[in-house]
N, C-alpha and C positions, 0 to 999 in steps of 0.2 A: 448782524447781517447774515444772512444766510445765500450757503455756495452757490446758489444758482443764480443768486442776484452779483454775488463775486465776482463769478466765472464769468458772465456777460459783460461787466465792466473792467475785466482784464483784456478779455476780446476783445471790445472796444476801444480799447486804450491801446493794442499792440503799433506798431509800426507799419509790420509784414505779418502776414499768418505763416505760422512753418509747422501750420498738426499734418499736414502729409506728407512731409518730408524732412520729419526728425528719426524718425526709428526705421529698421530694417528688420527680416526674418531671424537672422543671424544663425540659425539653423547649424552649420558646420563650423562657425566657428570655435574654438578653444577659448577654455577661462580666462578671460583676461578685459584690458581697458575696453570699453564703450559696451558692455555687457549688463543686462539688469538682471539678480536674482531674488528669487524669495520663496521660504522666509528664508533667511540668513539670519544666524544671532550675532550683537555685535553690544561692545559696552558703552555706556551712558553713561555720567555722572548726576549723583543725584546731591545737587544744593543743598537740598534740606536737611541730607545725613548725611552730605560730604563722603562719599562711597560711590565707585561703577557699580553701576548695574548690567542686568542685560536684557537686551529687548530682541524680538523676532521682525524681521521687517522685509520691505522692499530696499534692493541696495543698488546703485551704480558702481561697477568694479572701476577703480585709478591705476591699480598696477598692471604693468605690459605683461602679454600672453608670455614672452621668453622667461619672463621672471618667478611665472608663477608655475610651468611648465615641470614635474616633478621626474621628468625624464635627463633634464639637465641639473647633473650632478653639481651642486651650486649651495654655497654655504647663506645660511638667511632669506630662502625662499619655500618657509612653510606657513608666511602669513600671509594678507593679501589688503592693500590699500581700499578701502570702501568710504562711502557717501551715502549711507540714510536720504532715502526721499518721504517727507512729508506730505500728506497728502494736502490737498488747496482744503479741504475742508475744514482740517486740521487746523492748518495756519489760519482757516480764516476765524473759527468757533474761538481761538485762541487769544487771537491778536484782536477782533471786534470786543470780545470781553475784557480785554485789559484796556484797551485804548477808545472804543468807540466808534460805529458806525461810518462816521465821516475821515477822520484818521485812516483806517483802516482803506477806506474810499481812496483815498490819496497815498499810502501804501501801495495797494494794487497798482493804482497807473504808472507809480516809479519802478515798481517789479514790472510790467509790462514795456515799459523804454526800454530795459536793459539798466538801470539807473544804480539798481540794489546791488554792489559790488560782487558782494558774500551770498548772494542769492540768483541760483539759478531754472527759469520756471519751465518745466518740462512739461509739453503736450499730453494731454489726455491718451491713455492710452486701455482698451478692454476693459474690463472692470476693477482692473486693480487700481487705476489711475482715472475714475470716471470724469473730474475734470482737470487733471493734471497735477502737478504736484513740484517741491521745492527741491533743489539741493541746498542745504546750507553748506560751505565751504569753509565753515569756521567750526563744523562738525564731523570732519573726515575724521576717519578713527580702522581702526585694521580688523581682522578676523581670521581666527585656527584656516588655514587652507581647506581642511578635512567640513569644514561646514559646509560648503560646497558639495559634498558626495551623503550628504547624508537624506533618510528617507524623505520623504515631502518636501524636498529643496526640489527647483527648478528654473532653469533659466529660463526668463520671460520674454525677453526678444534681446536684439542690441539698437544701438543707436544708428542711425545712418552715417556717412561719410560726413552728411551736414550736420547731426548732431553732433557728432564727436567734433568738431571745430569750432561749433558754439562753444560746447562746454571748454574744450582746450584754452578760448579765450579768454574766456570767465574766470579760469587758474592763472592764467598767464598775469590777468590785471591783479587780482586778487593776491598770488601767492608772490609775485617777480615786480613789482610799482617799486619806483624807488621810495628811499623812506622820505616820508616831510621832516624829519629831525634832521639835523648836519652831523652827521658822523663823527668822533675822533680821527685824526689823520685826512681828514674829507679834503683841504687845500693840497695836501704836500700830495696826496693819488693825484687829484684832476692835471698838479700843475707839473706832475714828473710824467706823467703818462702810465706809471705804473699800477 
């Protein structure tokens, strides 16, 4: 399948359109959550040598501006929580090759409800995101603070007030759901209240 045929069938598939009012200029603000930079380097695992690697990419920052802020004197804030965004074309060249056309079809419309826990699909944005692109969330991974100041990095916009609560939900389902398994101890907590 190819992205342009994707792209239109993710649009189509959505609920609500939210490409005008996901992102913001973000202009003044400081390094921190709802921020996109690139490139940023960040590590990978790779399967097939069982070894990180590392890749250059587009990133959503997750840690709070106070935390990454090197003004406050703070023990453990010289790395910084990031999200790899995939580009849709990416996922799609990927996922249509492993799986097929139709599959893939039906992918898309489940990422388009909102359906895909671990996947969150981000509006097209300028040319780095010509039809938008993924967060996986089973892929957050950190990065050197200092990659952020280095030559040809740049912050690319931020998310708007609406983005950032999209995605905040997207965490919240994904990283905070209870578990489907029964815990040890799970009766004696519900029934002491403790």
């Amino acid at each position: 399948m190819d992205v342009k045929t994707a792209y239109s069938h993710l649009i189509d598939s959505r609920v609500y359109d939210d490409r005008g009012r996901f992102y913001g200029v973000g202009d003044g603000l400081p390094l921190g959550v709802g921020l996109l930079y690139a490139p940023i380097r960040f590590p990978v695992f790779s399967p097939e040598e069982r070894i990180f690697l590392t890749l250059e990419g587009l990133v959503y920052v997750l840690t709070h501006e106070c935390d990454l802020d090197q003004e406050n004197d703070r023990a453990f804030n010289n790395s910084a929580l990031i999200c790899p965004i995939l580009q849709l074309e990416d996922l799609v060249s990927e996922y249509s090759e492993k799986y097929g056309d139709a599959r893939t079809k039906s992918f898309l419309s489940a990422l388009a409800r909102k359906e895909v826990s671990r996947l969150v699909y981000m509006p097209p944005f300028d040319d780095r995101l010509p039809y938008g692109g993924v967060l996986n969330l089973n892929e957050i991974t950190n990065t050197f603070i200092d990659e952020f100041g280095q030559d040809g990095v740049e912050k690319v916009c931020s998310v708007s007030a609406f983005g950032i609560q999209t995605i905040d939900n997207f965490l919240k389902n994904h990283l905070l759901r209870e578990k489907s398994s029964r815990l040890p101890l799970q009766n004696y907590t519900t029934l002491s209240g403790h």
